[in-house]
C-alpha positions as CSV (number, residue, x, y, z in Angstrom):
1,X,12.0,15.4,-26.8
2,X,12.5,15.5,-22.9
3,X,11.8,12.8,-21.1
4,X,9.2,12.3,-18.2
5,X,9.0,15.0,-14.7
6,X,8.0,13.3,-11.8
7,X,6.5,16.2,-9.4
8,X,4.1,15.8,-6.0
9,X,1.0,16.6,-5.9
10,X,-2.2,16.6,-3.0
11,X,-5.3,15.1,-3.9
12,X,-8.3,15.0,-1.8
13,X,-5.0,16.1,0.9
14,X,-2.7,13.1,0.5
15,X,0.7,13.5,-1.4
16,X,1.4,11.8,-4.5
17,X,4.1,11.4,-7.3
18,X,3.1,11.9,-10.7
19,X,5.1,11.2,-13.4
20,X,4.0,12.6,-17.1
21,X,6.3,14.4,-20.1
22,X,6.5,18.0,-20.4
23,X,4.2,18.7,-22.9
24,X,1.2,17.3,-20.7
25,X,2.2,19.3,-17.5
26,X,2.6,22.3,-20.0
27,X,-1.1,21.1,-21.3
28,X,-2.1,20.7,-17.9
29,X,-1.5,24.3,-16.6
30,X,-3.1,25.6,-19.2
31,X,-6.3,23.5,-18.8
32,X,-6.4,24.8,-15.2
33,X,-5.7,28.3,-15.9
34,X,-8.5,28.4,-18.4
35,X,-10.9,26.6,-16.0
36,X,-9.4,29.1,-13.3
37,X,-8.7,26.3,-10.9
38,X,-5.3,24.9,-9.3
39,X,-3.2,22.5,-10.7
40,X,-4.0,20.0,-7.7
41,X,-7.7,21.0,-7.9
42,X,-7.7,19.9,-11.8
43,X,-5.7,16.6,-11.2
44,X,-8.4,15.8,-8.1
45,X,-11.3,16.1,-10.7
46,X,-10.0,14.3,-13.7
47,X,-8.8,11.5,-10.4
48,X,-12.7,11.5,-9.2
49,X,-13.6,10.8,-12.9
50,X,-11.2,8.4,-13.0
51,X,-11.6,6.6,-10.2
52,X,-15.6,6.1,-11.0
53,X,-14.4,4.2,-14.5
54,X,-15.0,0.5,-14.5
55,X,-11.5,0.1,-14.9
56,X,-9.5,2.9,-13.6
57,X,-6.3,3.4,-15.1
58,X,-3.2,4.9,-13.3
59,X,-3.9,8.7,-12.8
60,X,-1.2,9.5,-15.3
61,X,-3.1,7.9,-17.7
62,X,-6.4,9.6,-16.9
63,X,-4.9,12.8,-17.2
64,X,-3.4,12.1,-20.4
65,X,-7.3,10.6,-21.5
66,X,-8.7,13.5,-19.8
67,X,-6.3,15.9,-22.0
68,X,-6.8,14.5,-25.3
69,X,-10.4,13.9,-24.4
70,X,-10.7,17.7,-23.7
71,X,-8.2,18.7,-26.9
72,X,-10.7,16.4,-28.9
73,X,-13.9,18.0,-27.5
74,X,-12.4,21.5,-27.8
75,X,-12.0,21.0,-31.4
76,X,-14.7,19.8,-32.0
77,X,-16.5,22.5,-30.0
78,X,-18.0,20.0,-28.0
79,X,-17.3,20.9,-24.6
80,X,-17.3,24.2,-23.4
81,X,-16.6,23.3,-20.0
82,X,-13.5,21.5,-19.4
83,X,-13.9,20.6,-15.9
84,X,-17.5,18.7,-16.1
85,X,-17.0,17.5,-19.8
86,X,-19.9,15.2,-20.7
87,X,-18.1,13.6,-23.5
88,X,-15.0,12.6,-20.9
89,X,-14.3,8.8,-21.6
90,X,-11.7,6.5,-21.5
């Protein structure tokens, strides 16, 4: 198992480092590809969802919430949009 990538990111236009294991940039991509949106543009929704929790976790938290919330829903067949995901919760 390979261990964590840090790589930059812009969010709402300031830089930031996140740091998550392959496997959830790999899941990542493909989340935005399907929603046909940029990588950035992807992180700065799941970062607006999680900054409106009542206890926001790091971002590299949220994503990985937001990933297995949305591998969950899919699934499931819950969710059929991946962006605006009702069932999104941490």
């Amino acid at each position: 198992m390979a261990g964590p990538v840090k790589r930059s990111v812009t969010i709402a236009g300031h830089q930031t480092s996140i740091t998550l294991e392959p496997l959830f940039w790999d899941a990542l991509r493909v989340a935005a590809a399907k929603a046909a949106l940029p990588l950035n543009a992807l992180i700065a929704q799941i970062d607006v969802l999680r900054i409106a929790s009542a206890d926001p976790p790091n971002l590299a938290s949220a994503i990985r919430l937001w990933l297995f919330a949305h591998a969950r829903d899919t699934l499931d067949g819950d969710c059929s949009n991946i962006v605006d995901c009702d069932n999104y919760s941490q």
